[in-house]
mmCIF entry with sequence, helices, sheets and N, C-alpha, C, O atoms, coordinates in Angstrom:
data_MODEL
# 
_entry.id   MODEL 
# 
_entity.id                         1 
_entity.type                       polymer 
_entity.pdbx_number_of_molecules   1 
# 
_entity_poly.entity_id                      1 
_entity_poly.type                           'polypeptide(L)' 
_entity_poly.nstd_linkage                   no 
_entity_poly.nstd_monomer                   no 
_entity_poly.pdbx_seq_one_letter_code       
;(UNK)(UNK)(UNK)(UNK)(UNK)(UNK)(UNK)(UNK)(UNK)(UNK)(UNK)(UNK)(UNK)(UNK)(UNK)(UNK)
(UNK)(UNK)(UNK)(UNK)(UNK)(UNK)(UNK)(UNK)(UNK)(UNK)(UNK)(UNK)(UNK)(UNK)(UNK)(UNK)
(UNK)(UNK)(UNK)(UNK)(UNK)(UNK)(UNK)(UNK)(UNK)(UNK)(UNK)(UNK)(UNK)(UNK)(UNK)(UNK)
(UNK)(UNK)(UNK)
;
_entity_poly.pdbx_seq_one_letter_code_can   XXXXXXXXXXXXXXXXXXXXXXXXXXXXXXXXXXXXXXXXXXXXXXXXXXX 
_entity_poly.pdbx_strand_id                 A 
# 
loop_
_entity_poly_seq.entity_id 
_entity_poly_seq.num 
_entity_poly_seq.mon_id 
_entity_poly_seq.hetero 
1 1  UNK n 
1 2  UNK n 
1 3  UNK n 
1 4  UNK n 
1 5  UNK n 
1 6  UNK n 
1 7  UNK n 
1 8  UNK n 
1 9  UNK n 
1 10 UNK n 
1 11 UNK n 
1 12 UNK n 
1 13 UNK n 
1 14 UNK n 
1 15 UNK n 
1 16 UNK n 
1 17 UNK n 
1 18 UNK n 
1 19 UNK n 
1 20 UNK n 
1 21 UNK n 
1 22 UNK n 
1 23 UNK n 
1 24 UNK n 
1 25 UNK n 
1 26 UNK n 
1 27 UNK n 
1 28 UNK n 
1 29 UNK n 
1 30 UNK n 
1 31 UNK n 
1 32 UNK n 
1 33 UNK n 
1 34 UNK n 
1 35 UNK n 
1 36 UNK n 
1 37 UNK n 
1 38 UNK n 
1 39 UNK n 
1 40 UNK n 
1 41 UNK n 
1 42 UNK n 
1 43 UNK n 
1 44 UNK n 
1 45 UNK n 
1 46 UNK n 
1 47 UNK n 
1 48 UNK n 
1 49 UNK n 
1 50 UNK n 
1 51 UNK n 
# 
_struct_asym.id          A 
_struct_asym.entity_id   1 
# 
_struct_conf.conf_type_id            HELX_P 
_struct_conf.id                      HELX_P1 
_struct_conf.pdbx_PDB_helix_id       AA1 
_struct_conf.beg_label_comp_id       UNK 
_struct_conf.beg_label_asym_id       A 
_struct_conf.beg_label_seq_id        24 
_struct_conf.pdbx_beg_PDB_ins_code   ? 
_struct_conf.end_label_comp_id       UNK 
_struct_conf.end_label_asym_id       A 
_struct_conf.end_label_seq_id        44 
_struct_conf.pdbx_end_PDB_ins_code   ? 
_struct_conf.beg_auth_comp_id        UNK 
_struct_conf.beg_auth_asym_id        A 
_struct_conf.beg_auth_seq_id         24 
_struct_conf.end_auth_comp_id        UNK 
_struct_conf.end_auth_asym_id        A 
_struct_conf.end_auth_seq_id         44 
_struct_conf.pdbx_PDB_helix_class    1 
_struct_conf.details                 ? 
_struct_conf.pdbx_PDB_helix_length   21 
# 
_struct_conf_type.id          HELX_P 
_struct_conf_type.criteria    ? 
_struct_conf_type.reference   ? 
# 
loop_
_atom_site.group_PDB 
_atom_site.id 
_atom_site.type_symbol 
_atom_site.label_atom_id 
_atom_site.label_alt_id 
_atom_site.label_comp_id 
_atom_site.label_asym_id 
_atom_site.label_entity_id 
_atom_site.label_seq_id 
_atom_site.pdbx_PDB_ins_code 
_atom_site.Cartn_x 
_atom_site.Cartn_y 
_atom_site.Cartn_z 
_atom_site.occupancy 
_atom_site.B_iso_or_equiv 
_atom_site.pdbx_formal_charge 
_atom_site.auth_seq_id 
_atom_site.auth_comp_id 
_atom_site.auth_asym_id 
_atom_site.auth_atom_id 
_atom_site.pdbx_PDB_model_num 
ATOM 1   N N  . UNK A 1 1  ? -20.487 -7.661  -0.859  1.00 0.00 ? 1  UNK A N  1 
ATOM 2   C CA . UNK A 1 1  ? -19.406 -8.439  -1.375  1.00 0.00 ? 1  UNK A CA 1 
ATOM 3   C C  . UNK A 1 1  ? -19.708 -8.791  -2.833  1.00 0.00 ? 1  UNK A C  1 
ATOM 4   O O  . UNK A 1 1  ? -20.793 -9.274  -3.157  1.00 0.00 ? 1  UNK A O  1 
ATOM 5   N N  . UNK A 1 2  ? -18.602 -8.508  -3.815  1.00 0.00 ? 2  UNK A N  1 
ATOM 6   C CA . UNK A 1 2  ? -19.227 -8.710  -5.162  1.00 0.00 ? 2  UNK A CA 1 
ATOM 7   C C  . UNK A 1 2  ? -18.437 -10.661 -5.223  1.00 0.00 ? 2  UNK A C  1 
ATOM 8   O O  . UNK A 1 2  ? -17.268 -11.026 -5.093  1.00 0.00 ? 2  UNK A O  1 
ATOM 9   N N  . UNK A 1 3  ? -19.546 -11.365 -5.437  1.00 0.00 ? 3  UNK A N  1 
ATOM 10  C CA . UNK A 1 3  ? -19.429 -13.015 -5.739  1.00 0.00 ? 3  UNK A CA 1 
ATOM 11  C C  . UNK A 1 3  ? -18.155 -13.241 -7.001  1.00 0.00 ? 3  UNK A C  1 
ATOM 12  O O  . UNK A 1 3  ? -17.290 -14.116 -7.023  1.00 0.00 ? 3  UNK A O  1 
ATOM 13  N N  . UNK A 1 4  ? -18.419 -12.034 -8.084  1.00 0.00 ? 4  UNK A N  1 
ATOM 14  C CA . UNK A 1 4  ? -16.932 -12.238 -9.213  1.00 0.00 ? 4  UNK A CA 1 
ATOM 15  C C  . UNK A 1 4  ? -15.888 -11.736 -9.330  1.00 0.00 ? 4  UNK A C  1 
ATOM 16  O O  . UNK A 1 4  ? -15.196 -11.440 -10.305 1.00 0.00 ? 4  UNK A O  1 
ATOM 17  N N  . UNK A 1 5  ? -15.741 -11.608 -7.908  1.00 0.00 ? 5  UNK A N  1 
ATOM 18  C CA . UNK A 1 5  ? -14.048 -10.767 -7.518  1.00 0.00 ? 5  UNK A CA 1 
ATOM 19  C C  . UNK A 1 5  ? -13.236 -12.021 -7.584  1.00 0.00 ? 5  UNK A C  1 
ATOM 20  O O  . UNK A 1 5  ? -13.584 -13.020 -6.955  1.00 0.00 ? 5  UNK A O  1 
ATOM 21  N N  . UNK A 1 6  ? -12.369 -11.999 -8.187  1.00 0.00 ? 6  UNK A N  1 
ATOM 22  C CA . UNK A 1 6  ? -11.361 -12.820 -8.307  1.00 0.00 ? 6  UNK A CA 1 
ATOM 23  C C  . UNK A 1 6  ? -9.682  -12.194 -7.466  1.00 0.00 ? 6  UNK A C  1 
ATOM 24  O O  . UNK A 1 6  ? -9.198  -11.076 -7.647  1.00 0.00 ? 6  UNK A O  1 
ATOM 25  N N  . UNK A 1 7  ? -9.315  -12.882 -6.910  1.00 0.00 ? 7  UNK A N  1 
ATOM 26  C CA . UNK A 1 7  ? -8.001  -12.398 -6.204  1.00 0.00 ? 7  UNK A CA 1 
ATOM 27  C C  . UNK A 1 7  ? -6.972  -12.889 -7.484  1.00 0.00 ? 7  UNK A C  1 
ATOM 28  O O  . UNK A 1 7  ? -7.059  -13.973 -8.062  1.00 0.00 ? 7  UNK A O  1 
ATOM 29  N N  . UNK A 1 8  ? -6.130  -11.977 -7.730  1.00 0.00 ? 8  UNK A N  1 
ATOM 30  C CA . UNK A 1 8  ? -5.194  -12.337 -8.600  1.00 0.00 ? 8  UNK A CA 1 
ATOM 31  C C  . UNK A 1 8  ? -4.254  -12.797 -8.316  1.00 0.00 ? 8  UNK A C  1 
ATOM 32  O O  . UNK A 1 8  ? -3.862  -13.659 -9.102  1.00 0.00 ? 8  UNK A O  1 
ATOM 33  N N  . UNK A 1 9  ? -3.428  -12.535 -7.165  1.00 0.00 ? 9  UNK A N  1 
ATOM 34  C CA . UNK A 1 9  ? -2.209  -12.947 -6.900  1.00 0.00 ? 9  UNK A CA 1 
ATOM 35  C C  . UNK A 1 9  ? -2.642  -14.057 -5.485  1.00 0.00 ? 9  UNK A C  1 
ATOM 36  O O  . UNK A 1 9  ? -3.315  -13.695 -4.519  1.00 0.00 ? 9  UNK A O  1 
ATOM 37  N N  . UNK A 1 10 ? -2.203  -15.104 -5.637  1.00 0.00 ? 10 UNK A N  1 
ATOM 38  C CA . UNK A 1 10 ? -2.844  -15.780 -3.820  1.00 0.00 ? 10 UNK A CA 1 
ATOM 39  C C  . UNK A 1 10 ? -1.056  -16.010 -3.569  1.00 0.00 ? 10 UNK A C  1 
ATOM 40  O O  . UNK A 1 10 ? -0.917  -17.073 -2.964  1.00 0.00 ? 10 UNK A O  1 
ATOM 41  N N  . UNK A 1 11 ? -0.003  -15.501 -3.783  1.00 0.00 ? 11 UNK A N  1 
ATOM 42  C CA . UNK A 1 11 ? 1.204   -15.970 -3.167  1.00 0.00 ? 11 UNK A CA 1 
ATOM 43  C C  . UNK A 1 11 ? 1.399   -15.393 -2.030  1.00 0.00 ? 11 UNK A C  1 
ATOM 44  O O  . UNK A 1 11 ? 0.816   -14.317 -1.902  1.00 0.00 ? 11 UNK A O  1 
ATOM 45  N N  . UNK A 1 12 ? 2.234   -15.867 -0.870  1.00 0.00 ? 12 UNK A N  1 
ATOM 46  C CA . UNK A 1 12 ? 2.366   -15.473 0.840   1.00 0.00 ? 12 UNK A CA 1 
ATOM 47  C C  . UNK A 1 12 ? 3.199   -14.136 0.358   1.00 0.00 ? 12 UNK A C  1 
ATOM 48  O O  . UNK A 1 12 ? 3.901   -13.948 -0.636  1.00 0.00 ? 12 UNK A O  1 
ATOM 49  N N  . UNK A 1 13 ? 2.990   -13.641 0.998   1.00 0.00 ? 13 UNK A N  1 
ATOM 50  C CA . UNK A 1 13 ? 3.858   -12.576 1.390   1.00 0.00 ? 13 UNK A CA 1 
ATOM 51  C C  . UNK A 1 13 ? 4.093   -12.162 3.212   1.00 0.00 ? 13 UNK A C  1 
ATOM 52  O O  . UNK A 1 13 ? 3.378   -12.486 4.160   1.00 0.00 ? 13 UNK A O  1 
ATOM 53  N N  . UNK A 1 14 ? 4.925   -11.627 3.201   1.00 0.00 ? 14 UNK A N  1 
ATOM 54  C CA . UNK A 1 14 ? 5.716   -11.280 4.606   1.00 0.00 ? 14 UNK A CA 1 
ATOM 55  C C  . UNK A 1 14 ? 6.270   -12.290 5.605   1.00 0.00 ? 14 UNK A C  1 
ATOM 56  O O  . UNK A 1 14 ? 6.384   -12.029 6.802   1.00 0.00 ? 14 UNK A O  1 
ATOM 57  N N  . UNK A 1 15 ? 6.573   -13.333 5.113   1.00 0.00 ? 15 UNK A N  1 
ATOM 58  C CA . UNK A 1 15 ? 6.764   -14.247 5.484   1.00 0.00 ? 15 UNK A CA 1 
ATOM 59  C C  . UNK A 1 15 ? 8.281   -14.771 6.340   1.00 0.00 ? 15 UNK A C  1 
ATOM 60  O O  . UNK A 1 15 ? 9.141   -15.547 5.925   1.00 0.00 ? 15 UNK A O  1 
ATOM 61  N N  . UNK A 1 16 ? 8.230   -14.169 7.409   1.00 0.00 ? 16 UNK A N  1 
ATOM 62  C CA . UNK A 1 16 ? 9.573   -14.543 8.296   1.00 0.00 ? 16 UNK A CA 1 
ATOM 63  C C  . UNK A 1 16 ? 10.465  -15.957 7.604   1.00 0.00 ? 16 UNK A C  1 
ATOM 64  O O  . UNK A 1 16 ? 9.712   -16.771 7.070   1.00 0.00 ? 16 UNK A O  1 
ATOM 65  N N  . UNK A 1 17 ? 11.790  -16.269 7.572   1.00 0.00 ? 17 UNK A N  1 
ATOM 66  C CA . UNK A 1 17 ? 12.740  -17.154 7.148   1.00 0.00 ? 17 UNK A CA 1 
ATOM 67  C C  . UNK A 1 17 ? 13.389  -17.308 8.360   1.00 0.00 ? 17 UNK A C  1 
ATOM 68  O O  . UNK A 1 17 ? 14.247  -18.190 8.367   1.00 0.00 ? 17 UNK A O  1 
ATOM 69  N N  . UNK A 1 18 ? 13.223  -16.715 9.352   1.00 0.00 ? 18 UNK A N  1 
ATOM 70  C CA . UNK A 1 18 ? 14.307  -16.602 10.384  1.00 0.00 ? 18 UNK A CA 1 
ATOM 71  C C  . UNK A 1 18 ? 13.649  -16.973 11.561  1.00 0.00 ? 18 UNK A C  1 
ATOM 72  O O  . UNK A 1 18 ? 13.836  -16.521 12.690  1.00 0.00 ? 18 UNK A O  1 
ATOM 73  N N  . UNK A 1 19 ? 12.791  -17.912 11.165  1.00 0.00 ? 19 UNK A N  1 
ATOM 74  C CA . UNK A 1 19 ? 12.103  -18.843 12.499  1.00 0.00 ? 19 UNK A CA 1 
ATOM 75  C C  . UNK A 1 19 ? 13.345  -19.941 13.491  1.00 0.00 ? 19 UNK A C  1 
ATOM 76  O O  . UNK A 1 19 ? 14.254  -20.556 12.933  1.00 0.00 ? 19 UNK A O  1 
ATOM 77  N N  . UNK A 1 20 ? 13.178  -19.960 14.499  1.00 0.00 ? 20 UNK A N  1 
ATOM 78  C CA . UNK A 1 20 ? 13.544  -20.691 15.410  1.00 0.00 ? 20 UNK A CA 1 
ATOM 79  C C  . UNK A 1 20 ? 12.975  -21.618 16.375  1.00 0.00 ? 20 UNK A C  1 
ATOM 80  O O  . UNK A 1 20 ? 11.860  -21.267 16.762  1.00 0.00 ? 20 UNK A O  1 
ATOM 81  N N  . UNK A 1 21 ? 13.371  -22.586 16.823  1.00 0.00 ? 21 UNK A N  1 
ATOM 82  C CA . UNK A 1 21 ? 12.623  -23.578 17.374  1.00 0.00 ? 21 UNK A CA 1 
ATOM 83  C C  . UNK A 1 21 ? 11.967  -22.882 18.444  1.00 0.00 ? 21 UNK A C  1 
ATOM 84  O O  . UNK A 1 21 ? 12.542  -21.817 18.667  1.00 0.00 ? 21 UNK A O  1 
ATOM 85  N N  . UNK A 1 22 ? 10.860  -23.109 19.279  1.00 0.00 ? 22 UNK A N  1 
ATOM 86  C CA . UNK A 1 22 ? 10.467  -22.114 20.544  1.00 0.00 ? 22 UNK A CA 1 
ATOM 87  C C  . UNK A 1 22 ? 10.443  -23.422 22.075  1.00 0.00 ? 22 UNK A C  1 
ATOM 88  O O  . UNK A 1 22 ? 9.744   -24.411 21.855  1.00 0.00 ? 22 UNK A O  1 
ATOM 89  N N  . UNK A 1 23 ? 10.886  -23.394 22.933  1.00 0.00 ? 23 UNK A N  1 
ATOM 90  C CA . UNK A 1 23 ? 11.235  -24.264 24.171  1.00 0.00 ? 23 UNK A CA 1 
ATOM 91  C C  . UNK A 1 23 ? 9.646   -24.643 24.456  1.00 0.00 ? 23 UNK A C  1 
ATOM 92  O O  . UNK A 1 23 ? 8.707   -23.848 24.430  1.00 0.00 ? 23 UNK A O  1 
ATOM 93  N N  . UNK A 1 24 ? 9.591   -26.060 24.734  1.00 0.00 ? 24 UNK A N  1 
ATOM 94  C CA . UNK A 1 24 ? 8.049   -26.290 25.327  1.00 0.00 ? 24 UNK A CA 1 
ATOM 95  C C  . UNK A 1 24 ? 7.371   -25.645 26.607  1.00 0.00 ? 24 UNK A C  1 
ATOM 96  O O  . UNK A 1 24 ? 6.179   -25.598 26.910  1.00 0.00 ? 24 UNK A O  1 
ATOM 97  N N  . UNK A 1 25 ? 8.844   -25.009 27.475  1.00 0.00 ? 25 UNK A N  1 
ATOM 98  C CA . UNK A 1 25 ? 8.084   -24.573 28.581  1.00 0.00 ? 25 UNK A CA 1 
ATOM 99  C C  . UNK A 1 25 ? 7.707   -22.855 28.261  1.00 0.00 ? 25 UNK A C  1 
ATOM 100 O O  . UNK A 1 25 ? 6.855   -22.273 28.933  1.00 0.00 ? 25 UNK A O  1 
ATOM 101 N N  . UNK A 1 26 ? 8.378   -22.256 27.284  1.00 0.00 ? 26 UNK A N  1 
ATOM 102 C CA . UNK A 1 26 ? 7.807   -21.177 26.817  1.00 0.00 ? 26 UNK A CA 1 
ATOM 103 C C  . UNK A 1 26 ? 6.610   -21.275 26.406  1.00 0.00 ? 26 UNK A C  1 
ATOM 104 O O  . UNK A 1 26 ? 5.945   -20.324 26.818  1.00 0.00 ? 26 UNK A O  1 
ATOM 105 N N  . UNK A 1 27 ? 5.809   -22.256 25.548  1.00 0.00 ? 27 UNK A N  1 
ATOM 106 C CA . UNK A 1 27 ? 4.509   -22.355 25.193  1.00 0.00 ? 27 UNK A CA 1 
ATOM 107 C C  . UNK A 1 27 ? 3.404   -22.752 26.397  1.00 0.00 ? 27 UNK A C  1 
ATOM 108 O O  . UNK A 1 27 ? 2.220   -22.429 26.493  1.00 0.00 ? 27 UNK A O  1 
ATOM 109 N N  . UNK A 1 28 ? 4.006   -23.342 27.028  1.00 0.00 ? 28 UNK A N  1 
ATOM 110 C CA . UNK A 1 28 ? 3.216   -23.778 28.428  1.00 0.00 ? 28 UNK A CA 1 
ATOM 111 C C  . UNK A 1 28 ? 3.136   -22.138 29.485  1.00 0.00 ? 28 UNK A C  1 
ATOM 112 O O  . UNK A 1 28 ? 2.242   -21.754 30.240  1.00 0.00 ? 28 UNK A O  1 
ATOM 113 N N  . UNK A 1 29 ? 3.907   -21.761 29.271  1.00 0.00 ? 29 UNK A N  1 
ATOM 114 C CA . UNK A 1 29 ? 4.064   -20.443 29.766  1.00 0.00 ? 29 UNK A CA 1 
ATOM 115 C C  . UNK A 1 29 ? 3.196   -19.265 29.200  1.00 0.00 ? 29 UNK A C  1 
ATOM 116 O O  . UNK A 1 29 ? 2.661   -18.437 29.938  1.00 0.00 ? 29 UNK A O  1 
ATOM 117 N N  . UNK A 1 30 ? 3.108   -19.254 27.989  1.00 0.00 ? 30 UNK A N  1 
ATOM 118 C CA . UNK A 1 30 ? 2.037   -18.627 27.067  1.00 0.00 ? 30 UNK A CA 1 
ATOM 119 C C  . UNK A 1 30 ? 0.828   -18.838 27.088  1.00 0.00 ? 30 UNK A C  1 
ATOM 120 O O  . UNK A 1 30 ? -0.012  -17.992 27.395  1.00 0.00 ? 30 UNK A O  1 
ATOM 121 N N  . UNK A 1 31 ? 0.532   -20.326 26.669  1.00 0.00 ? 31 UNK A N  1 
ATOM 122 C CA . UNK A 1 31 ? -0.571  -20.930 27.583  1.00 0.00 ? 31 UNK A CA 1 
ATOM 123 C C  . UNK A 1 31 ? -1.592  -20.759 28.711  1.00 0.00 ? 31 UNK A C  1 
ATOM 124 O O  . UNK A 1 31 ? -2.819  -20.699 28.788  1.00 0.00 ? 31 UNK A O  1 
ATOM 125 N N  . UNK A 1 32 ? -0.581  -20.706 29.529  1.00 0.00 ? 32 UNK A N  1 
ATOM 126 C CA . UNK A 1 32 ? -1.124  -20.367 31.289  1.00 0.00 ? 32 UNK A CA 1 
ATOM 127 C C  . UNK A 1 32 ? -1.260  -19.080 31.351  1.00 0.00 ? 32 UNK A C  1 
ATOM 128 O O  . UNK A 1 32 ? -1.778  -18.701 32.401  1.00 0.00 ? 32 UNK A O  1 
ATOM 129 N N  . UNK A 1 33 ? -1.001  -18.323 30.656  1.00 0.00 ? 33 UNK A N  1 
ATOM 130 C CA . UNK A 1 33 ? -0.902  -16.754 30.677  1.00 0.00 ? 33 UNK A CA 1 
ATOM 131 C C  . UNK A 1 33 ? -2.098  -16.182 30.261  1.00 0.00 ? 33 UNK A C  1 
ATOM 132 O O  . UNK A 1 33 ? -2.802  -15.305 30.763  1.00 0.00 ? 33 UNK A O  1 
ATOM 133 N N  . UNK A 1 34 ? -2.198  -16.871 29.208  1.00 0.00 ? 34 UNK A N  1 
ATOM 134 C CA . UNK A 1 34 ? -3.612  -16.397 28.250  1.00 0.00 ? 34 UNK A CA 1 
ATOM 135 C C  . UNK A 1 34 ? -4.561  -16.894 28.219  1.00 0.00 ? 34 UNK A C  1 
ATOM 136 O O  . UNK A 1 34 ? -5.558  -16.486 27.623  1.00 0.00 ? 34 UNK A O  1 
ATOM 137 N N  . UNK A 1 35 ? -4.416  -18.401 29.184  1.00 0.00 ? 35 UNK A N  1 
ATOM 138 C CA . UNK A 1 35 ? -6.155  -19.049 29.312  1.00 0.00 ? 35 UNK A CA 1 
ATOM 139 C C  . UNK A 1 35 ? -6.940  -18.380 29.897  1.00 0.00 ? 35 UNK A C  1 
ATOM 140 O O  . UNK A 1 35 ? -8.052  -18.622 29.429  1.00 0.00 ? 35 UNK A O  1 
ATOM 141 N N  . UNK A 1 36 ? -6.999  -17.566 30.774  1.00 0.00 ? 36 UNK A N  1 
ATOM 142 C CA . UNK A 1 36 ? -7.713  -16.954 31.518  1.00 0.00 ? 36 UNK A CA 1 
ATOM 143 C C  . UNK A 1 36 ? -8.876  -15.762 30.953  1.00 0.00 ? 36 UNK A C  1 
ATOM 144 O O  . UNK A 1 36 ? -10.029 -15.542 31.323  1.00 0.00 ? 36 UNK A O  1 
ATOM 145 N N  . UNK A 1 37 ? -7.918  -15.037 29.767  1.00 0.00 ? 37 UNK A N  1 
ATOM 146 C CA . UNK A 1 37 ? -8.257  -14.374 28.808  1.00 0.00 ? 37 UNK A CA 1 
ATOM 147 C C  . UNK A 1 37 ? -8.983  -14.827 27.976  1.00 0.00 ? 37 UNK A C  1 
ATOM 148 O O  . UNK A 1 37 ? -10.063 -14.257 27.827  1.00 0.00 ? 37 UNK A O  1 
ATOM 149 N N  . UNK A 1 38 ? -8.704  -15.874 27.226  1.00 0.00 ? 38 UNK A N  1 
ATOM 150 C CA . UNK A 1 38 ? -9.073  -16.974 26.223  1.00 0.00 ? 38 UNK A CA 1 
ATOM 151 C C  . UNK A 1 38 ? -10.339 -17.179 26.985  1.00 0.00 ? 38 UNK A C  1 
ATOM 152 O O  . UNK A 1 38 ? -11.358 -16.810 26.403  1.00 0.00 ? 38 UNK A O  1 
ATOM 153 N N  . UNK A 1 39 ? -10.467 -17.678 28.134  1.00 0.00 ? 39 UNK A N  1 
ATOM 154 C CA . UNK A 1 39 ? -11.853 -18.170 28.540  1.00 0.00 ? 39 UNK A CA 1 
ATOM 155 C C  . UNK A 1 39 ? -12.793 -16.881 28.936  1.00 0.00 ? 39 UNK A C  1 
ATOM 156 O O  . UNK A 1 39 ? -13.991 -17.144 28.835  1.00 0.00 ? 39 UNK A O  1 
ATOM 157 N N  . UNK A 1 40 ? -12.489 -15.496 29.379  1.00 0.00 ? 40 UNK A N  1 
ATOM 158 C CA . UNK A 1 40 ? -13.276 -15.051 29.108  1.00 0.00 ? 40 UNK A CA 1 
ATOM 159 C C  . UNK A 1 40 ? -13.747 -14.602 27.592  1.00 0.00 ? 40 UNK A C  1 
ATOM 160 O O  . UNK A 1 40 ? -14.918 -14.440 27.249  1.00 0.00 ? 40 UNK A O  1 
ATOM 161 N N  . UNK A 1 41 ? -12.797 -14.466 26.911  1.00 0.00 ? 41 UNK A N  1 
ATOM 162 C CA . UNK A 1 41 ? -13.291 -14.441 25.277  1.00 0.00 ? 41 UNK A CA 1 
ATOM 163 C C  . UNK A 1 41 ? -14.599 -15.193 25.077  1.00 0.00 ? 41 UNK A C  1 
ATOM 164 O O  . UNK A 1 41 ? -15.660 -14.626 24.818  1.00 0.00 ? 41 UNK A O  1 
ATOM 165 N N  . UNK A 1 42 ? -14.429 -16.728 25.236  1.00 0.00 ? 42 UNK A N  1 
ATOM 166 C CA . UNK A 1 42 ? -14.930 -17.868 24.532  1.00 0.00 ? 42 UNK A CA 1 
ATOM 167 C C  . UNK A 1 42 ? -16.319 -17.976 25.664  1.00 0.00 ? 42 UNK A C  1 
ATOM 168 O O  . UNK A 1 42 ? -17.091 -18.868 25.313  1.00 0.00 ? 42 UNK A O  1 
ATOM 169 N N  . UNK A 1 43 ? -16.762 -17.228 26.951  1.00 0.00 ? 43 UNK A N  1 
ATOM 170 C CA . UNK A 1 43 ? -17.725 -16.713 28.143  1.00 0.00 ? 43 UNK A CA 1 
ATOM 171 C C  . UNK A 1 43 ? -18.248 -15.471 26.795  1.00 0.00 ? 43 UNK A C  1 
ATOM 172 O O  . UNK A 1 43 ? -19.385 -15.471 26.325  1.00 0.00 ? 43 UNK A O  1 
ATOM 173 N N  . UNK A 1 44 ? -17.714 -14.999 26.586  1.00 0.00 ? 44 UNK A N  1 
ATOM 174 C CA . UNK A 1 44 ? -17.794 -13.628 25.936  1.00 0.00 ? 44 UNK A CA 1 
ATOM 175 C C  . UNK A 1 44 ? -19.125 -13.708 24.405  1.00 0.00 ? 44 UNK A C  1 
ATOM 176 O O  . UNK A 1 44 ? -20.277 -13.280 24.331  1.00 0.00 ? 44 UNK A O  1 
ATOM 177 N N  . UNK A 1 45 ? -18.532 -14.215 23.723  1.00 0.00 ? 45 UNK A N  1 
ATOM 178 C CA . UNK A 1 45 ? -18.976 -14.831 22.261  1.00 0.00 ? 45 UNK A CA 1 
ATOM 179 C C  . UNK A 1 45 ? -19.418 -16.391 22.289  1.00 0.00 ? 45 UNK A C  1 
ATOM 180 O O  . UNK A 1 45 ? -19.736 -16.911 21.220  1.00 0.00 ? 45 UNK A O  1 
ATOM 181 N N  . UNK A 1 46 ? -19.440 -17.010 23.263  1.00 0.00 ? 46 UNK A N  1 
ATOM 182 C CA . UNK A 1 46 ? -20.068 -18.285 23.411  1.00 0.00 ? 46 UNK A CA 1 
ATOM 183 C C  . UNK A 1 46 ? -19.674 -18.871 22.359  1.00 0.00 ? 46 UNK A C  1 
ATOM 184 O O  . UNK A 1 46 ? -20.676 -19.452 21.942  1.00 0.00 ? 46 UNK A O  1 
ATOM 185 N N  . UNK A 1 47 ? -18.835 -19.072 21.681  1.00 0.00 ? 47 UNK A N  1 
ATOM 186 C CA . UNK A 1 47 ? -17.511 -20.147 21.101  1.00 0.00 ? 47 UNK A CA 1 
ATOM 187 C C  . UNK A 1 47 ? -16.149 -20.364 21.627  1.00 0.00 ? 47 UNK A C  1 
ATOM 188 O O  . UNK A 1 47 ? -15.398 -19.579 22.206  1.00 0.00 ? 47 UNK A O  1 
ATOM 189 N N  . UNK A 1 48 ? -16.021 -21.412 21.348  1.00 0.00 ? 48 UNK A N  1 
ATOM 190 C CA . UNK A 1 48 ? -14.965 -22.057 21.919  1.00 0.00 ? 48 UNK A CA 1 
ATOM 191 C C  . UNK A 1 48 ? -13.445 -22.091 20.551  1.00 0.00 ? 48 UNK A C  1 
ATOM 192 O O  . UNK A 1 48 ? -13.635 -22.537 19.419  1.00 0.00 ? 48 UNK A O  1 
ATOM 193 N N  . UNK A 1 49 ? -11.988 -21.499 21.045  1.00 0.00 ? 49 UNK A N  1 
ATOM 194 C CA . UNK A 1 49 ? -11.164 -21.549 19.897  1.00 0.00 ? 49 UNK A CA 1 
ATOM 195 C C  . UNK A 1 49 ? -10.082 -22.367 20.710  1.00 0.00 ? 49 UNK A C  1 
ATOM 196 O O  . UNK A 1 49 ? -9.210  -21.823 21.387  1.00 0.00 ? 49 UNK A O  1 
ATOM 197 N N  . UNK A 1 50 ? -10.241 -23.794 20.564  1.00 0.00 ? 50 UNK A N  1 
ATOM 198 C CA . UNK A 1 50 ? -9.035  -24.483 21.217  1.00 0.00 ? 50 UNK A CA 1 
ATOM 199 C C  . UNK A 1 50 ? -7.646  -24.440 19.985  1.00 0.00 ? 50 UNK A C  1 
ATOM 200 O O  . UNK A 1 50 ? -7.238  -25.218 19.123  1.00 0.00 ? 50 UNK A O  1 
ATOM 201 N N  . UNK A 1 51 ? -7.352  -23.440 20.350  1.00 0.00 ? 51 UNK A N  1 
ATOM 202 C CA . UNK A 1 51 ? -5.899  -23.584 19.168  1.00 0.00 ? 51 UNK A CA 1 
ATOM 203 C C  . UNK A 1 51 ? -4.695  -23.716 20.195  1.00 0.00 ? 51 UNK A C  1 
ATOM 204 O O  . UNK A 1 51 ? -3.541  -23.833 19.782  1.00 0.00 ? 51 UNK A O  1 
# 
C-alpha cells in the first residue's frame, strides 16, 4: 500500500434516490432468515457483526 496515495475525488456515487420506506415485519423477516447464517459466520471468524 503506498501511505501518499491520495484519493481525489471522495464524492458518493451510485447512489439510489428511489428509496422507500421498508415494513418492520419485512426486517424482522430478514433478520430471522439470516441469523442462523450470521451466527455461523461470527462461529466461523470468531467476531461478532451485530448490525
Amino acid at each position: 500500500m503506498d501511505p501518499e496515495f491520495k484519493i481525489q475525488n471522495l464524492q458518493p456515487r451510485n447512489i439510489g434516490y428511489n428509496r422507500s420506506k421498508v415494513a418492520p415485519d419485512i426486517y424482522e423477516y430478514l433478520n430471522s432468515y439470516f441469523r442462523p447464517h450470521n451466527q455461523a459466520l461470527y462461529e466461523l471468524i470468531g467476531m461478532r457483526y451485530d448490525w
